[in-house]
mmCIF file of the N, C-alpha and C atoms, coordinates in Angstrom:
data_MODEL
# 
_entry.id   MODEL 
# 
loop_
_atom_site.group_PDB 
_atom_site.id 
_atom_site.type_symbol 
_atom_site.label_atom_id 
_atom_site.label_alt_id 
_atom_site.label_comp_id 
_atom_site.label_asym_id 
_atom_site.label_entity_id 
_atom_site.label_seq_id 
_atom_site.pdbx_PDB_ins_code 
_atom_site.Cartn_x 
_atom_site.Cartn_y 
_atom_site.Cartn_z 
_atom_site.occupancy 
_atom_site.B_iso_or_equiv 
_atom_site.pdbx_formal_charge 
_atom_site.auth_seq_id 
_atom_site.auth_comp_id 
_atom_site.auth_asym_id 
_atom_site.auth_atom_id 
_atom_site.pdbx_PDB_model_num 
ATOM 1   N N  . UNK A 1 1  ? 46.492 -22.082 63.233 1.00 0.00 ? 1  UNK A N  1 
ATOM 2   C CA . UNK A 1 1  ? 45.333 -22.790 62.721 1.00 0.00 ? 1  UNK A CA 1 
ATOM 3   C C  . UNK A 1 1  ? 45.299 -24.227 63.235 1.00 0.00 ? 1  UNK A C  1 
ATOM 4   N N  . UNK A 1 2  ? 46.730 -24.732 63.088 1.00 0.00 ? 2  UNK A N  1 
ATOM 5   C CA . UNK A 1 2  ? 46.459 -26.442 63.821 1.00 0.00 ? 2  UNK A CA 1 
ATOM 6   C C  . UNK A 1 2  ? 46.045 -26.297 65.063 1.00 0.00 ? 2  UNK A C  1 
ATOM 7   N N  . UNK A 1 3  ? 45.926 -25.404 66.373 1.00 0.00 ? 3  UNK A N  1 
ATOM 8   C CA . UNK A 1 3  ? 45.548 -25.332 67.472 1.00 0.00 ? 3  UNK A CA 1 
ATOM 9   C C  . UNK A 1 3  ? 44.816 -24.943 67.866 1.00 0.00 ? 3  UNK A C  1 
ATOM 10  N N  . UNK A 1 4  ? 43.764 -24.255 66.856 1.00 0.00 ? 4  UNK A N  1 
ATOM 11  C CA . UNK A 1 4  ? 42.767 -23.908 66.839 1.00 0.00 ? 4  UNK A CA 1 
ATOM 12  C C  . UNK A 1 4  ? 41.621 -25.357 66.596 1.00 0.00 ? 4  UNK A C  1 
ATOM 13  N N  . UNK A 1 5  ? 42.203 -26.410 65.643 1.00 0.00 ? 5  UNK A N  1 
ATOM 14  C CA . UNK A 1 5  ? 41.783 -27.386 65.174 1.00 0.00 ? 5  UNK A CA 1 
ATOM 15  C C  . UNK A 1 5  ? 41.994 -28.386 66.208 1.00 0.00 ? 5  UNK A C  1 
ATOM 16  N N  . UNK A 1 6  ? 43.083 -28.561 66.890 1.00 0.00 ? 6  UNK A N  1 
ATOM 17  C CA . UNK A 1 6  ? 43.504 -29.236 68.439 1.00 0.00 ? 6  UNK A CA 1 
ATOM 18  C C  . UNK A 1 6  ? 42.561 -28.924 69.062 1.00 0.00 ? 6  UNK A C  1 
ATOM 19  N N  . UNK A 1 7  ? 42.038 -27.770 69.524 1.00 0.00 ? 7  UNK A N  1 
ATOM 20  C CA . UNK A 1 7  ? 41.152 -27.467 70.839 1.00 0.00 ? 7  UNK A CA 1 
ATOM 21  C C  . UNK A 1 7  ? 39.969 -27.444 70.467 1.00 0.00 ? 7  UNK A C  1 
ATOM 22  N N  . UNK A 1 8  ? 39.276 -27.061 68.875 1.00 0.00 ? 8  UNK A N  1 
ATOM 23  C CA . UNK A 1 8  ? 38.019 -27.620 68.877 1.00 0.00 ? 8  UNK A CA 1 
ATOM 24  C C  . UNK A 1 8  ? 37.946 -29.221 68.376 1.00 0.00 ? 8  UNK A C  1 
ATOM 25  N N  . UNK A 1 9  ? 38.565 -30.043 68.437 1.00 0.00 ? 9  UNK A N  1 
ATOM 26  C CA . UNK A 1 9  ? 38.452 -31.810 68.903 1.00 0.00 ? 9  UNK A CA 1 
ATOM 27  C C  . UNK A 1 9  ? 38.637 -31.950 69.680 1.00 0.00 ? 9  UNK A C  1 
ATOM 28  N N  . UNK A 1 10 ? 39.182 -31.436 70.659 1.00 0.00 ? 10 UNK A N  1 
ATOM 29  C CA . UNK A 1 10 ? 38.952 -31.783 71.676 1.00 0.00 ? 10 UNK A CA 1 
ATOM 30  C C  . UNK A 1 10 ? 37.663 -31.290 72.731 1.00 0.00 ? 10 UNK A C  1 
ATOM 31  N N  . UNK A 1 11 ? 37.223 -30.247 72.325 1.00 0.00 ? 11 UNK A N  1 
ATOM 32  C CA . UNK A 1 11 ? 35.892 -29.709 73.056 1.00 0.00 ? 11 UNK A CA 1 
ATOM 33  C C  . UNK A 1 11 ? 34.816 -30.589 72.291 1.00 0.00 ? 11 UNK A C  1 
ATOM 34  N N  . UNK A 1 12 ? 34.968 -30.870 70.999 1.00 0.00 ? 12 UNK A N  1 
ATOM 35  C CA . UNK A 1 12 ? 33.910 -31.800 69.922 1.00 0.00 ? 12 UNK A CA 1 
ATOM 36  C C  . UNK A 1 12 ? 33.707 -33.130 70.874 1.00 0.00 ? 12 UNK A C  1 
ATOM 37  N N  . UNK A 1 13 ? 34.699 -33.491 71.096 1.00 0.00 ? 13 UNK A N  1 
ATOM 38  C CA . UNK A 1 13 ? 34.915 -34.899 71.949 1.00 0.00 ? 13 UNK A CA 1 
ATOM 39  C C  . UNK A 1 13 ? 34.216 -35.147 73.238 1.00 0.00 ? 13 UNK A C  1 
ATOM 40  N N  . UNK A 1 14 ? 34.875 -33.877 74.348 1.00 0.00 ? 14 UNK A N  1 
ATOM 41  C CA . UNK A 1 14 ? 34.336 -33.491 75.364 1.00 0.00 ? 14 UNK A CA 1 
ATOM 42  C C  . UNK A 1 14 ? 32.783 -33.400 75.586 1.00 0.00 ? 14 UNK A C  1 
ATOM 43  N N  . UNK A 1 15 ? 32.103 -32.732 74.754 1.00 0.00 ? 15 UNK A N  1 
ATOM 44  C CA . UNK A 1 15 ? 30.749 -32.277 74.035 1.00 0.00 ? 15 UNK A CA 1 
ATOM 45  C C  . UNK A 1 15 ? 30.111 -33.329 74.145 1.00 0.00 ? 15 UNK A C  1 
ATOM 46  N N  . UNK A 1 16 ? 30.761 -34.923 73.506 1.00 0.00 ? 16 UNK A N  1 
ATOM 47  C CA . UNK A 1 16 ? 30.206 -35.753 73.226 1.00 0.00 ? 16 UNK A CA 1 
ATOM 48  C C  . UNK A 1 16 ? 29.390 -36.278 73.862 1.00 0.00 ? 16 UNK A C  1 
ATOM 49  N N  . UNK A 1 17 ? 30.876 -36.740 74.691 1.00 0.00 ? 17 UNK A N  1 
ATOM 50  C CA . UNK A 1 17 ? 31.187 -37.421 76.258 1.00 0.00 ? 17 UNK A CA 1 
ATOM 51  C C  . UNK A 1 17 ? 29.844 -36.575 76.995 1.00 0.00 ? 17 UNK A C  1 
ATOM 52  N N  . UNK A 1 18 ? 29.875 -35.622 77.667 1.00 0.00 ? 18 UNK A N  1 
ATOM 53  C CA . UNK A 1 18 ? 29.134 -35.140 78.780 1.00 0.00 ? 18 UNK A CA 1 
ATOM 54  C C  . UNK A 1 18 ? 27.863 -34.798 78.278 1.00 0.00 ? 18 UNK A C  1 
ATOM 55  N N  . UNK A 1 19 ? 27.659 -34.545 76.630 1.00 0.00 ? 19 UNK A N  1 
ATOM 56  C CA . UNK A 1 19 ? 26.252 -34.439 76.789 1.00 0.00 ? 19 UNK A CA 1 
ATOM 57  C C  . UNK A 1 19 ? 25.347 -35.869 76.681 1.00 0.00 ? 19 UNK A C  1 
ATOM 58  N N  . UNK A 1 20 ? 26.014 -37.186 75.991 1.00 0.00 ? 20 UNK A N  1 
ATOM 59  C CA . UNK A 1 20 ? 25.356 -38.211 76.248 1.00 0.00 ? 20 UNK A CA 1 
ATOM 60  C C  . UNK A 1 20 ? 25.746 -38.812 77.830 1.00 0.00 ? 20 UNK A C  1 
ATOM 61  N N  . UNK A 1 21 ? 26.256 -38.684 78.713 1.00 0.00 ? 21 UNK A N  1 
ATOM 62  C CA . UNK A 1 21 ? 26.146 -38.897 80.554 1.00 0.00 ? 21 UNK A CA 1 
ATOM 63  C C  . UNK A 1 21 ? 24.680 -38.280 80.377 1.00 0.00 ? 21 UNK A C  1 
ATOM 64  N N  . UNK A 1 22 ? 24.823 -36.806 80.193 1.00 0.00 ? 22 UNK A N  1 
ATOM 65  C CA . UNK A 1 22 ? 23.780 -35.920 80.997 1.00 0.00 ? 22 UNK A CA 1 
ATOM 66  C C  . UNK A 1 22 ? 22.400 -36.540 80.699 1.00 0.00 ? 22 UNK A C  1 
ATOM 67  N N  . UNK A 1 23 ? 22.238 -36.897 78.967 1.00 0.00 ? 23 UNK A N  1 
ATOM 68  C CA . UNK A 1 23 ? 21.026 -37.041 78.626 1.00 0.00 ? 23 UNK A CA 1 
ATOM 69  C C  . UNK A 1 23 ? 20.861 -38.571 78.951 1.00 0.00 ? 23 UNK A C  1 
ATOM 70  N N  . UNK A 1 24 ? 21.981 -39.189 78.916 1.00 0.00 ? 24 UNK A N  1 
ATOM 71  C CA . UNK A 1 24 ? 21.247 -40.780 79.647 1.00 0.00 ? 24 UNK A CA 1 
ATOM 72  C C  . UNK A 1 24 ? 21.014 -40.770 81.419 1.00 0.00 ? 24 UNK A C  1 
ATOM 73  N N  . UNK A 1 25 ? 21.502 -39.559 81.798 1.00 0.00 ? 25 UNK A N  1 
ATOM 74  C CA . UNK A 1 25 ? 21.409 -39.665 83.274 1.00 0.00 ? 25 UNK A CA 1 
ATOM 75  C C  . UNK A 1 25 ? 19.464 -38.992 83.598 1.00 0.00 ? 25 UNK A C  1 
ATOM 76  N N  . UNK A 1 26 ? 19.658 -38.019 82.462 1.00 0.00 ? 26 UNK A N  1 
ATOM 77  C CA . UNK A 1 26 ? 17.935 -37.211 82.955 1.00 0.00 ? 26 UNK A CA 1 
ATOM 78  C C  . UNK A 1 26 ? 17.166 -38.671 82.123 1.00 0.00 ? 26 UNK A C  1 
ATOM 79  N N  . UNK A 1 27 ? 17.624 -39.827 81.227 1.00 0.00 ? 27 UNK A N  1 
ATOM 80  C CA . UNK A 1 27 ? 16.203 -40.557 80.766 1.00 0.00 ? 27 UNK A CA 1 
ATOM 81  C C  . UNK A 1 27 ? 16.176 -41.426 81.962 1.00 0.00 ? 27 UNK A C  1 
ATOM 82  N N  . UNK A 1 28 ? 17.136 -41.167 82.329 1.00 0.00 ? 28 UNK A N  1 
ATOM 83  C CA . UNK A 1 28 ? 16.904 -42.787 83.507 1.00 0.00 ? 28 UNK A CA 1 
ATOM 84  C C  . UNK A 1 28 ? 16.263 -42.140 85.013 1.00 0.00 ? 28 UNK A C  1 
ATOM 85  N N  . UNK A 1 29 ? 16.744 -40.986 85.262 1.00 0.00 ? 29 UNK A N  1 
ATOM 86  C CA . UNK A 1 29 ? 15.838 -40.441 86.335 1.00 0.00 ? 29 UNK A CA 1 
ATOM 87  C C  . UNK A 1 29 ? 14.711 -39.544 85.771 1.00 0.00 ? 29 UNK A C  1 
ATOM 88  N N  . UNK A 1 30 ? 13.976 -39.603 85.166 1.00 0.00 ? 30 UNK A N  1 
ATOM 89  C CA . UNK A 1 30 ? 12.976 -39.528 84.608 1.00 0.00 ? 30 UNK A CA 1 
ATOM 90  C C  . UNK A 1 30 ? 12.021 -40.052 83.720 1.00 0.00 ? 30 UNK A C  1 
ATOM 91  N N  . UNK A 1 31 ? 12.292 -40.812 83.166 1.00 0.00 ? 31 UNK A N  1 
ATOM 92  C CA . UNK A 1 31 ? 11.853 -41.544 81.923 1.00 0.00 ? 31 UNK A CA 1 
ATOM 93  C C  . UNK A 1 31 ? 11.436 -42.930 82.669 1.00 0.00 ? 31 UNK A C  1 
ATOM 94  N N  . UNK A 1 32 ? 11.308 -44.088 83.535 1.00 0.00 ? 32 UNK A N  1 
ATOM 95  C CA . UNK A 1 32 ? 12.049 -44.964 84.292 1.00 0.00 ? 32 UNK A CA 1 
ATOM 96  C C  . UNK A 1 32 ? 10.191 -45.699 83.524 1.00 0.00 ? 32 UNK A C  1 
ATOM 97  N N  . UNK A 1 33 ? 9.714  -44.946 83.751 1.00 0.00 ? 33 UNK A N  1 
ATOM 98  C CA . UNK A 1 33 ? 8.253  -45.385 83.847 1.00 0.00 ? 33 UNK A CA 1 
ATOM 99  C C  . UNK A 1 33 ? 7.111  -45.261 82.592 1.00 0.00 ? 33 UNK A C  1 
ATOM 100 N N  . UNK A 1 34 ? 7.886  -44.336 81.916 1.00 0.00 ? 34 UNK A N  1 
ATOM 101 C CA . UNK A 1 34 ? 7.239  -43.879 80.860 1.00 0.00 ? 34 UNK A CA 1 
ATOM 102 C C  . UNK A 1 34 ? 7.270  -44.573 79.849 1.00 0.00 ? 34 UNK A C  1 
ATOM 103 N N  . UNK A 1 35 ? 5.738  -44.373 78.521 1.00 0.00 ? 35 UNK A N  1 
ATOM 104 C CA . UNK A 1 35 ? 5.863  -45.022 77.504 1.00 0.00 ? 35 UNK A CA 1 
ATOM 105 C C  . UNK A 1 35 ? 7.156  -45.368 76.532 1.00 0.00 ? 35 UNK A C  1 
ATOM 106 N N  . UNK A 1 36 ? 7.006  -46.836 75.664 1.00 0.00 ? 36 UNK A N  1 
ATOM 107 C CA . UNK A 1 36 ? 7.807  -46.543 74.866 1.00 0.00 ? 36 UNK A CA 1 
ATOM 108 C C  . UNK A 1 36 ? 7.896  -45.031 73.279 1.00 0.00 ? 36 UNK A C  1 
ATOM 109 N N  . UNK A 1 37 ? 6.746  -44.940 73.042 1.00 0.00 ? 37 UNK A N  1 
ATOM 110 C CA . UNK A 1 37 ? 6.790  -43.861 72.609 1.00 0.00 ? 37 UNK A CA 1 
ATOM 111 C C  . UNK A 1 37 ? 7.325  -42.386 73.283 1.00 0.00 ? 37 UNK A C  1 
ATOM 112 N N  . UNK A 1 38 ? 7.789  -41.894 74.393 1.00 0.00 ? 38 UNK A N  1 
ATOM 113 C CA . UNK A 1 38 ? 8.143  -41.262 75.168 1.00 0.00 ? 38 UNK A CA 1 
ATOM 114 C C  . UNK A 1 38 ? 9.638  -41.303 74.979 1.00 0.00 ? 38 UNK A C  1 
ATOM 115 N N  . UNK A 1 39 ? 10.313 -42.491 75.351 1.00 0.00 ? 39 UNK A N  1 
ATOM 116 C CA . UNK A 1 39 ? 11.419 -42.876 75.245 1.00 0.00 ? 39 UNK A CA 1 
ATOM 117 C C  . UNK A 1 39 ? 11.674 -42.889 73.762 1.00 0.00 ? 39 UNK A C  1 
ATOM 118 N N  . UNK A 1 40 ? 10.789 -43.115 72.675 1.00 0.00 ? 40 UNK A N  1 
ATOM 119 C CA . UNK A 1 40 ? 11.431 -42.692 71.171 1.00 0.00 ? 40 UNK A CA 1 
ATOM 120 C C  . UNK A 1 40 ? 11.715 -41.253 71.272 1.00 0.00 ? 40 UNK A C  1 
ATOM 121 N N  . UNK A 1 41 ? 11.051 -40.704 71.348 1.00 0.00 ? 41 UNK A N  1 
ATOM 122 C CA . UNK A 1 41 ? 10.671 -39.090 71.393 1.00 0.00 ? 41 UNK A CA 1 
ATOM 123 C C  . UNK A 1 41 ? 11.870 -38.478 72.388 1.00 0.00 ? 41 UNK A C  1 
ATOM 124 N N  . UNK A 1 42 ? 12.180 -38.734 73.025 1.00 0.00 ? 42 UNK A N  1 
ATOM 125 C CA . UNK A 1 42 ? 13.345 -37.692 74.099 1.00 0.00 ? 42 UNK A CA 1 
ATOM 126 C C  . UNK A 1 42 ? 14.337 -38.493 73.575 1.00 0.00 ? 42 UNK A C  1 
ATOM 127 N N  . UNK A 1 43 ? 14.904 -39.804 73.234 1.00 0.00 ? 43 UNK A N  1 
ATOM 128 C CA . UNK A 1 43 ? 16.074 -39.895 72.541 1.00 0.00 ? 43 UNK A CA 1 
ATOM 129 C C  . UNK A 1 43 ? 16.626 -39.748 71.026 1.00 0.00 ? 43 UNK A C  1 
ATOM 130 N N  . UNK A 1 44 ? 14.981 -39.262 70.278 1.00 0.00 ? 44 UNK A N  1 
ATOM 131 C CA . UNK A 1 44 ? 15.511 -38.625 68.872 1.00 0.00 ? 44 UNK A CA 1 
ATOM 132 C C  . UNK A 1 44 ? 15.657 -37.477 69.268 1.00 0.00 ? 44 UNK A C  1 
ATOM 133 N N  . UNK A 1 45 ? 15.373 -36.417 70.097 1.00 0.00 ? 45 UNK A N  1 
ATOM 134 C CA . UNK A 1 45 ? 15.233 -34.892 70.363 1.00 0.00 ? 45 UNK A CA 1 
ATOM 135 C C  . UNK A 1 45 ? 16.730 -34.901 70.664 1.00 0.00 ? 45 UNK A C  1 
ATOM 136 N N  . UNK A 1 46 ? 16.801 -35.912 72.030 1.00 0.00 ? 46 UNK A N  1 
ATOM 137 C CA . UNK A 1 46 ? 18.539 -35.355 72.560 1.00 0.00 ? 46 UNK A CA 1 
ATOM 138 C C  . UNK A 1 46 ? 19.606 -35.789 71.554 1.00 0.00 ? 46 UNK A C  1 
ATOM 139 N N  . UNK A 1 47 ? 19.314 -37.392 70.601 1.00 0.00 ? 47 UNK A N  1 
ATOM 140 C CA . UNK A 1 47 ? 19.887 -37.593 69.458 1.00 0.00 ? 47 UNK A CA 1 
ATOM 141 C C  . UNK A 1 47 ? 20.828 -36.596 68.952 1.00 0.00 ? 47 UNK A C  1 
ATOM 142 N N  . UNK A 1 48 ? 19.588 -35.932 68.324 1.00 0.00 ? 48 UNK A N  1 
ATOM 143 C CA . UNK A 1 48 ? 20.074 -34.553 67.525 1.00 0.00 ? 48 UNK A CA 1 
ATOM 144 C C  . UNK A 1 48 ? 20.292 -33.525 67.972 1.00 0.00 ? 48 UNK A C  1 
ATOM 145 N N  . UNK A 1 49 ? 19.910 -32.908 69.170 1.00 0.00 ? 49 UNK A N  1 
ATOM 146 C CA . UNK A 1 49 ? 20.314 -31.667 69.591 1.00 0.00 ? 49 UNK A CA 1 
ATOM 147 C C  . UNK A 1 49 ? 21.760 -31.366 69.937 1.00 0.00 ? 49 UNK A C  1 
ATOM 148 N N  . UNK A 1 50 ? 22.372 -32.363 69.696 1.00 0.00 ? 50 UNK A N  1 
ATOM 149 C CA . UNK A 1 50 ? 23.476 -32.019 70.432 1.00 0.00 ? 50 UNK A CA 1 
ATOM 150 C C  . UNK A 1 50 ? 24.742 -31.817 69.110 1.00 0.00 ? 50 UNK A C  1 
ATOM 151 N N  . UNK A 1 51 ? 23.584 -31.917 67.679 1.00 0.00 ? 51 UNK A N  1 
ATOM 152 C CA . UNK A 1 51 ? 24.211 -30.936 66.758 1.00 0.00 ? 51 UNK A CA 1 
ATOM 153 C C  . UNK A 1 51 ? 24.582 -29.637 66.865 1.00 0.00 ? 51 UNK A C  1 
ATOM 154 N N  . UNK A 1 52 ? 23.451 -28.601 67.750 1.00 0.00 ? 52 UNK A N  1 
ATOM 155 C CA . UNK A 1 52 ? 23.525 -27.060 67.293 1.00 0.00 ? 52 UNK A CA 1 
ATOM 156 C C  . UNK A 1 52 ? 24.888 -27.020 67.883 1.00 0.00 ? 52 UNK A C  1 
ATOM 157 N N  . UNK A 1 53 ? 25.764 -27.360 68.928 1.00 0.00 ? 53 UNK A N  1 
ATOM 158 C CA . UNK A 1 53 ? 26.742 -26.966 69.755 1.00 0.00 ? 53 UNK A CA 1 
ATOM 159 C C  . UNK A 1 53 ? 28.097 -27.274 69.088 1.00 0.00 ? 53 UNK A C  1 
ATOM 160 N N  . UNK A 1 54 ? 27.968 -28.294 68.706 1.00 0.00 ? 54 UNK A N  1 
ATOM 161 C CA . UNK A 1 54 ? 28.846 -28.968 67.642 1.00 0.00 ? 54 UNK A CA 1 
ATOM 162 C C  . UNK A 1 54 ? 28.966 -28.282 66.441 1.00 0.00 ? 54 UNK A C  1 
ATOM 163 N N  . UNK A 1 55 ? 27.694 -28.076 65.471 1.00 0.00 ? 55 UNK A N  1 
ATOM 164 C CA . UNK A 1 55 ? 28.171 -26.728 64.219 1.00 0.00 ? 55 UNK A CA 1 
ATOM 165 C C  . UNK A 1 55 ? 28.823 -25.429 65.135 1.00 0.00 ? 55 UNK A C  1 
ATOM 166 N N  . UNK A 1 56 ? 28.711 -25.267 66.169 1.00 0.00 ? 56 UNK A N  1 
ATOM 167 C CA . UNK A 1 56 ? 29.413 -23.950 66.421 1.00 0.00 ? 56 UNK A CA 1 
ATOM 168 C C  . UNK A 1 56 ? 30.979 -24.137 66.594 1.00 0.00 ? 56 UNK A C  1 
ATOM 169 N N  . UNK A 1 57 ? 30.922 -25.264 66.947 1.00 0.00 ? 57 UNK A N  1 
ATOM 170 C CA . UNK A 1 57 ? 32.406 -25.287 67.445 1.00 0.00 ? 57 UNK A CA 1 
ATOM 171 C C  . UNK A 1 57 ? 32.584 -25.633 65.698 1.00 0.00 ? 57 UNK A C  1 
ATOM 172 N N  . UNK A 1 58 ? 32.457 -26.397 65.401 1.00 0.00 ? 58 UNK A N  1 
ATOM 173 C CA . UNK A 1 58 ? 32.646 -26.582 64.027 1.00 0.00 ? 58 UNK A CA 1 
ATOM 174 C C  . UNK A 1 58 ? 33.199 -25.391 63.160 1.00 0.00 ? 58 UNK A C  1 
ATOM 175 N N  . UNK A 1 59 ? 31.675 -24.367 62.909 1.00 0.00 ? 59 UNK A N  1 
ATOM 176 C CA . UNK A 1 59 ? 32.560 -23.232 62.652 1.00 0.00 ? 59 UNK A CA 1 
ATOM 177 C C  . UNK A 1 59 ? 33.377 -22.229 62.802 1.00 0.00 ? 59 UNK A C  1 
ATOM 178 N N  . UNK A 1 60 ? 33.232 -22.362 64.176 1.00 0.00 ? 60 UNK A N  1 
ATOM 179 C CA . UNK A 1 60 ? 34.523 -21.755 64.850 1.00 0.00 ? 60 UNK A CA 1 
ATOM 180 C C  . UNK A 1 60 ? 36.041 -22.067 64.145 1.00 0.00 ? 60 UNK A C  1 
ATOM 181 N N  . UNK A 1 61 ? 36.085 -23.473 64.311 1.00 0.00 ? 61 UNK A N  1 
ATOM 182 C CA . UNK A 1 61 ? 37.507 -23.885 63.928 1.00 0.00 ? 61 UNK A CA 1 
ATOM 183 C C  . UNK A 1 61 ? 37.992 -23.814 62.425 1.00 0.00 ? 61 UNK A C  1 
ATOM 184 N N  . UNK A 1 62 ? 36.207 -23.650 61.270 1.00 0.00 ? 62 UNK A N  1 
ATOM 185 C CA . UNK A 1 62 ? 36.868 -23.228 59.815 1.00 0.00 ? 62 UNK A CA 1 
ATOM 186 C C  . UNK A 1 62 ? 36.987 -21.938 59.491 1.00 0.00 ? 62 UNK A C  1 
ATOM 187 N N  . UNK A 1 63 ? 36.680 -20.991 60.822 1.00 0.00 ? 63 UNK A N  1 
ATOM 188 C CA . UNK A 1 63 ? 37.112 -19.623 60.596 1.00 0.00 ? 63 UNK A CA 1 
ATOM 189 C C  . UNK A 1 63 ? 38.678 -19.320 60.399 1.00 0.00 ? 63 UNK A C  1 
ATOM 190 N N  . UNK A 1 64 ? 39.185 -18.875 59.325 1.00 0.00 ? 64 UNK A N  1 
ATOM 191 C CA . UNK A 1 64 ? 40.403 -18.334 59.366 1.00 0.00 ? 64 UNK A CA 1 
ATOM 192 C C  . UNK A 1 64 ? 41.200 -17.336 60.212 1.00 0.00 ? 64 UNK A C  1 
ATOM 193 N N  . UNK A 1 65 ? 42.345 -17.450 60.763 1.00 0.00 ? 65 UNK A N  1 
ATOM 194 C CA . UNK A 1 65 ? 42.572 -16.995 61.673 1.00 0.00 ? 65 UNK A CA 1 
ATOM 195 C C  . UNK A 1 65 ? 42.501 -15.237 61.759 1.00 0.00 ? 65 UNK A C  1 
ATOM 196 N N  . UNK A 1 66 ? 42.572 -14.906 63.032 1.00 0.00 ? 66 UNK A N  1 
ATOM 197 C CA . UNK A 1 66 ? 42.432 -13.649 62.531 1.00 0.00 ? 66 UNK A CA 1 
ATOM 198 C C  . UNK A 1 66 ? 43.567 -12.755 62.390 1.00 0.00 ? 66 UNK A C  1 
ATOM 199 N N  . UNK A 1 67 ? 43.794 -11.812 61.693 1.00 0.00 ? 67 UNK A N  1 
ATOM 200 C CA . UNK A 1 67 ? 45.368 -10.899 61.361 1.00 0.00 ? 67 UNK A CA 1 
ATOM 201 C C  . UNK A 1 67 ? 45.708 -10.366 62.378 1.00 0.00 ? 67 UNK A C  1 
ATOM 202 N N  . UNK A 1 68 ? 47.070 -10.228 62.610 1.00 0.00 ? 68 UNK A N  1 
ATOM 203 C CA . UNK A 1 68 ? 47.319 -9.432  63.660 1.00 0.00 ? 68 UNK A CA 1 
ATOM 204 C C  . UNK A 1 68 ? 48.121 -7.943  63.660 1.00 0.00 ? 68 UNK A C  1 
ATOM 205 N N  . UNK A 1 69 ? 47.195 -6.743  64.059 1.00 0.00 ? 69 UNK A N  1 
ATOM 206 C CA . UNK A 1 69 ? 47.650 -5.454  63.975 1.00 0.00 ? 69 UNK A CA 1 
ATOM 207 C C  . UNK A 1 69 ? 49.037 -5.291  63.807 1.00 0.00 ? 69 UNK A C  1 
ATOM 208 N N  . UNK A 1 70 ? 49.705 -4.708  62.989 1.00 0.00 ? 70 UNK A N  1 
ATOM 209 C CA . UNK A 1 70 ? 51.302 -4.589  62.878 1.00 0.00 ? 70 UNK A CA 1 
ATOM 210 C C  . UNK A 1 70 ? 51.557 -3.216  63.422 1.00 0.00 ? 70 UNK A C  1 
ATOM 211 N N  . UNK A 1 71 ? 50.640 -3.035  64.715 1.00 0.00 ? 71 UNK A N  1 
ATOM 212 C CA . UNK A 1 71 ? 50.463 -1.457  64.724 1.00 0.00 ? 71 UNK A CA 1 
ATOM 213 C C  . UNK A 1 71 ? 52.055 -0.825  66.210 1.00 0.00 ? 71 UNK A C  1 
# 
């Protein structure tokens, strides 16, 4: 269970890291010109989206482990 909890903080972390690069890399090559309302709007969207990936790993790691066949 602790290494299960090790490797999803560290993918949580990872997650972080590369999805705010990615999304400040697409506002700046795209966004460069656009309204400020535009720029509210794609940085509350990417803000938050980068919850759904995070509850998964999330619940991934409060799943209890699973038993192993004594077969």
């Amino acid at each position: 269970m602790r290494l299960k909890k090790l490797i999803g903080t560290f993918l949580l972390v990872s997650l972080v890291i590369i999805y705010a690069l990615l999304a400040t890399i697409i506002a700046v090559a795209h966004l460069g010109d656009a309204s400020v309302w535009v720029h509210l709007l794609y940085f509350a969207v990417t803000g938050l989206l980068w919850i759904v990936p995070a509850m998964g790993i999330i619940w991934w790691m409060a799943q209890p482990p699973r038993s192993r066949a004594d077969g």
